[in-house]
N, C-alpha and C positions, 0 to 999 in steps of 0.2 A: 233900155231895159226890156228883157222877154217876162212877160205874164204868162204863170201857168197856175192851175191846181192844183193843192196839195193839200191833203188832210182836211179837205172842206171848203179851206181858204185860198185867197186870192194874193199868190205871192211875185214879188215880182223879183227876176235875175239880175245884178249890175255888172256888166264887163269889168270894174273892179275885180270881180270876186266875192261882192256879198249880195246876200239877200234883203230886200226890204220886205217889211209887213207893213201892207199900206194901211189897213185895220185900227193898226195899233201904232202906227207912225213911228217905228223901230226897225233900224237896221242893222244886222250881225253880219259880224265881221270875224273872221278863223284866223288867228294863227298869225299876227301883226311881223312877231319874234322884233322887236323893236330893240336895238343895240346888239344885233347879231355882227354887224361889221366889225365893231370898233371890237365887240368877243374877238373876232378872229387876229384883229390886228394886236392886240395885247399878245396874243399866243404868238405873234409873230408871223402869223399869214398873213401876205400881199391881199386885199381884197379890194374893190373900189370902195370909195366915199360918200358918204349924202344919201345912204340908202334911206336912215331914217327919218330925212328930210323930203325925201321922194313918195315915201311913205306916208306919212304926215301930209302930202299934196294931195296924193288918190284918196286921206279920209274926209280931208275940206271939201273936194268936189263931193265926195259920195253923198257929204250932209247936203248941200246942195241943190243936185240934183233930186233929191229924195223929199228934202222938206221936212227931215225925221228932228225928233226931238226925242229920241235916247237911242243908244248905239249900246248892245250889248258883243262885249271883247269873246267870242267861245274858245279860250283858251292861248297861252304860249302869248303874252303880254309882251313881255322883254323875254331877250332871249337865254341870256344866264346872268349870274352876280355881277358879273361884268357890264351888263348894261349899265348898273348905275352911273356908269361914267357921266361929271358934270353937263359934259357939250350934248348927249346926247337927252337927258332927264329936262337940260334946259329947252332943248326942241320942243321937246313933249311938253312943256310947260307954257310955253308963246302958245303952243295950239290951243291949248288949255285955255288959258285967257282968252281969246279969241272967242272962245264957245261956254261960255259961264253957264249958259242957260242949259245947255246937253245935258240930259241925263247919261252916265257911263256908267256901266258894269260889266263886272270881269270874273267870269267864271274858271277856276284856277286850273291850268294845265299842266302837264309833266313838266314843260320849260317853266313853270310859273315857281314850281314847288323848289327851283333851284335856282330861280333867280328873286324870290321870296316878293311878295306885295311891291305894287309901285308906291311911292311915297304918298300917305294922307293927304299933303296939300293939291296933288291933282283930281282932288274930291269923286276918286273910281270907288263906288260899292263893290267890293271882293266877295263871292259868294263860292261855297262847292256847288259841284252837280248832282245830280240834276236841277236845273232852274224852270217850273212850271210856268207857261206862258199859254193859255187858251189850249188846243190839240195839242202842241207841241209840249217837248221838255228840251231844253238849248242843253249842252253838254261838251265838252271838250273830247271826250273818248265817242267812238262809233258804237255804242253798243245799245241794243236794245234798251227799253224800258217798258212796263209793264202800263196800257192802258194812256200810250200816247206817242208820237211821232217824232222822234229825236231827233234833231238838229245839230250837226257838229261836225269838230274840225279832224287833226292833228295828224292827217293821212297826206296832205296835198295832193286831191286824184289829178288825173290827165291820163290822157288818152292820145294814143298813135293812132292817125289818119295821115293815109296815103293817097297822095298828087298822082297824075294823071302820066307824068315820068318815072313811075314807082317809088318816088323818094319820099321817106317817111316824116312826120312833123310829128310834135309831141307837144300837144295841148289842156292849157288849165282846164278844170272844167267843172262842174255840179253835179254828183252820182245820188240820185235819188232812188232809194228802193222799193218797188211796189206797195202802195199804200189802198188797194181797195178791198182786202182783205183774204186775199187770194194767196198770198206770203206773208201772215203776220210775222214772222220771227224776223223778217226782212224790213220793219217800220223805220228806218235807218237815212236820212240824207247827208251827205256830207259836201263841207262848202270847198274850193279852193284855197289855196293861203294867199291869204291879202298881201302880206307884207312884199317890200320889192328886192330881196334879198333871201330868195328863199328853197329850195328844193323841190322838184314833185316825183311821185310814185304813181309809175302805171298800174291803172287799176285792170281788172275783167269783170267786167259786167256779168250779170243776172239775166237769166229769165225775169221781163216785168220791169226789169231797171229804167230808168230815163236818165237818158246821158244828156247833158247841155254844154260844149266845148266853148272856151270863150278864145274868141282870133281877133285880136288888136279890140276894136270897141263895141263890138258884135258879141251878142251868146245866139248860138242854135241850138236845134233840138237834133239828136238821132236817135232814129225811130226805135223804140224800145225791142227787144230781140220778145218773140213769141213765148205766152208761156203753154208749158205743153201739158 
């Protein structure tokens, strides 16, 4: 995990793709989209298998490594109606057991509102956004909020960084936007998407942004662009 500052606190990055707050012994997690394979395989798309089981892997270690005792979802839980499929709700459910004592919450996303709450007995609190948490407000949408530091998903950034043979790579990453006061309307972080079945969109960076790329179990930092 890379530690850095943000908003006063001391957050730390997991090559996951989430953040912990070690503060407050919570780690958020963007954009799971849990049952997005078996979506596509319904429609009739070829896609691989075990994404959600894969899934469910990287959130075991993250508790893990972190030592968190609640895990807040910022959005895109399952991926459409289709997730409810039995095999897939019963994964989620083994893991579930397993973790009685985690606190889960899940701040509702565009995929949430059309693949509707996961079932009561996986004991997730459902809330809207914004969710106040210390500086911060956790959030599914990128979009400002008024008098505190928004935390959220539903973008998947990444960023193209070019090798030394000119050939380009296209990496998850963390787009933090200037938080010292210098770009209020810019108070905006966005995390990568967790899940391992997922899509990204290149971002462009800000003046004042801090970009963090994650390459296999590694996050870096690149140097924020000048603000003018």
């Amino acid at each position: 995990m890379l530690e850095i500052g943000l908003a006063g606190e001391t957050v730390a990055l997991h090559a996951s793709g989430a953040v912990f707050l070690p503060a407050r012994r919570t780690v958020l997690v963007a954009d799971a989209h849990f049952g997005k394979a078996v979506s596509f395989r319904r429609l009739g798309v070829p896609v691989p298998r075990g994404t959600t089981t894969e899934t469910l892997g990287h959130l075991a270690a993250l508790v893990a490594d972190t030592g968190a005792t609640r895990v807040v979802f910022l959005g895109d839980f399952l991926h459409s109606a289709r997730s409810h499929a039995a095999g897939t709700l019963a994964a989620i459910a083994h893991w579930r057991a397993e973790n009685t004592t985690l606190a889960l919450t899940l701040i509702r996303g565009n995929h949430d509102a059309r693949a509707g709450d996961p079932p009561a007995s996986l004991g997730i609190d459902v809330v809207d956004e914004p969710l106040p948490l210390g500086p911060f407000a956790l959030c599914h949408y990128p979009e400002p909020v008024a008098g505190a530091y928004v935390l959220a998903g539903h973008w998947h950034p990444c960023i193209s960084v070019r090798g030394r043979a000119f050939e380009r790579l296209r990496l998850p990453c963390f787009w933090f936007g200037d938080d010292t006061g210098a770009l209020p309307d810019c108070a905006v972080g966005v995390l990568p998407a967790f899940g391992s079945f997922t899509g990204m969109h290149r971002i462009e960076p800000r003046a004042g942004d801090r970009i963090f790329p994650v390459a296999g179990n590694v996050v870096r930092a690149i140097p924020a662009l000048p603000i003018a």
